[in-house]
N, C-alpha and C positions, 0 to 999 in steps of 0.2 A: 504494500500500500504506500503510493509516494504521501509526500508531504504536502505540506500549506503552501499556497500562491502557484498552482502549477495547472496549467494549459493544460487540453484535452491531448494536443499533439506534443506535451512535454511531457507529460506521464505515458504517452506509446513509447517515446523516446527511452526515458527511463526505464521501462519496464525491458527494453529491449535490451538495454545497459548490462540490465541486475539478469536477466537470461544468457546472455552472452556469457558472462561472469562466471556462472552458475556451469554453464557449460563447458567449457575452457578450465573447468578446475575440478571436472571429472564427475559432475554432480549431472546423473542421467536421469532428470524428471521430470512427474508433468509436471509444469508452471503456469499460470494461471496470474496474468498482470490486471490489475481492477484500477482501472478509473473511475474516482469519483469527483463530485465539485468542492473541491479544496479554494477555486478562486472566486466565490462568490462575491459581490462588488469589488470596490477598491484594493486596493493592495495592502492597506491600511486595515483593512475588515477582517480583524483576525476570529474577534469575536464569534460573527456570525457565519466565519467557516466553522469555528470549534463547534459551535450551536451544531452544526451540521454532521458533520463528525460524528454525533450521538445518533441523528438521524439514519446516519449509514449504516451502521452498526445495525441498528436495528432490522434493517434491507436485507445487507447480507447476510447476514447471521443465519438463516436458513440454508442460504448456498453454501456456505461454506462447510456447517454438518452435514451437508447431503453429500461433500467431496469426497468418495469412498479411501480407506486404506490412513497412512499414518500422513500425517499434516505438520509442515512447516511452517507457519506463516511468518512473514518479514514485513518490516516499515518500517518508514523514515520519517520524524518528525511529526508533524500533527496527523498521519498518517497513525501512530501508535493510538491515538484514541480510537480510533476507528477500530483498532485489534484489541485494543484493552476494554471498551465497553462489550465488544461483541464477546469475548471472553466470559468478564465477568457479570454483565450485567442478562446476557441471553445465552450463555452456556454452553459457547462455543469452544467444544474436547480439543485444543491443538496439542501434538505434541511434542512441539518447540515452536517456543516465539524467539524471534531473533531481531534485537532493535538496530536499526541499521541507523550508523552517525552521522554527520555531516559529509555530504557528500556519496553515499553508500557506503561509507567505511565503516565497518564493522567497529561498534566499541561496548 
């Protein structure tokens, strides 16, 4: 799940990124890149991405239990609310979260 302020065609971008990645270091799986609306108004509108954020959570949270087999999920920046509510708030079984840092670097 990318993060806050990021374009429809910056999260293909990225998702492409964190696949490549993913691939090139041996890791043979499905992947499964979700764009959501992280840029809703202004650049400045952080708020009412986070607001959002909750709202996604909620969306996918079905999809993502219904992904058969053992589950990775990754994200980057306000992109973890989105994994952390669906988590805890709708019970979504992963089994590993991995917060990806600034930049996709893993920290």
């Amino acid at each position: 799940f990318h993060g806050f302020n990021v374009t429809g065609e910056g999260a293909q971008e990225w998702g492409d990124a964190v696949f490549k990645r993913l691939w090139l270091s041996g890791a043979k799986v499905e992947f499964y890149n979700v764009d959501w609306r992280g840029d809703i108004g202004s650049d400045a509108n952080y708020h009412q991405n986070a607001s959002n954020a909750f709202v996604v959570a909620s969306q996918l949270a079905p999809m993502i239990a219904a992904i058969p087999g053992e589950k990775v999920v990754m994200a980057h920046s306000l992109g973890n609310i989105v994994v952390s509510s669906a988590i805890a708030d709708y019970g979504v079984d992963a089994d590993a979260y991995d917060f990806l840092g600034i930049y996709g670097v893993n920290i």
